[in-house]
C-alpha positions, 0 to 999 in steps of 0.5 A, a space after each residue: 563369572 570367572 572362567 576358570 577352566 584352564 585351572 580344571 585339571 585332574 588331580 589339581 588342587 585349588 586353594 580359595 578364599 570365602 566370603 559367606 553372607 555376602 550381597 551376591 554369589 560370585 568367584 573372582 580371581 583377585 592377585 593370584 587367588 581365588 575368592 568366592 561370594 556365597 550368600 549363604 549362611 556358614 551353618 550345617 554345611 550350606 556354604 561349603 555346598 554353595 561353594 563347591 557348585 559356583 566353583 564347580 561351574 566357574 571350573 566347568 566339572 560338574 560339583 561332584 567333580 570337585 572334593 573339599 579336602 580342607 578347611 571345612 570350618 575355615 574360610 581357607 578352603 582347598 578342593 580337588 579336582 578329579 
């Protein structure tokens, strides 16, 4: 997995790219951006859970450590750190 955690700065927000449905979880960081693979399904919510803790442990803050505040039906998604 992608460290991350020089990015791990309170008040910071980090836009990513996600991928749902995809063979494997992983966070890259490909040309300047973030993408995230989750394996779960975009229904209820899931996916944007299972993003928020792969991130979460790619940044190294715990998941309640980060606040989706974009893009909740979007695959561009913006988090805050805090």
């Amino acid at each position: 997995m992608t460290d991350l955690s020089h990015m791990a700065v309170s008040g910071a927000e980090i836009a990513v790219r996600v991928t749902p449905k995809a063979s494997r979880n992983a966070v890259k960081a490909e040309d300047g951006a973030i993408r995230v693979y989750v394996t779960t399904v975009p229904e209820g919510g899931k996916a944007n859970a299972a993003v928020q803790k792969l991130l979460a442990k790619a940044l190294g803050v715990p998941k309640t450590g980060l606040t989706l505040i974009r893009g909740q039906t979007s695959r561009d998604k913006v988090f805050r750190v805090g």
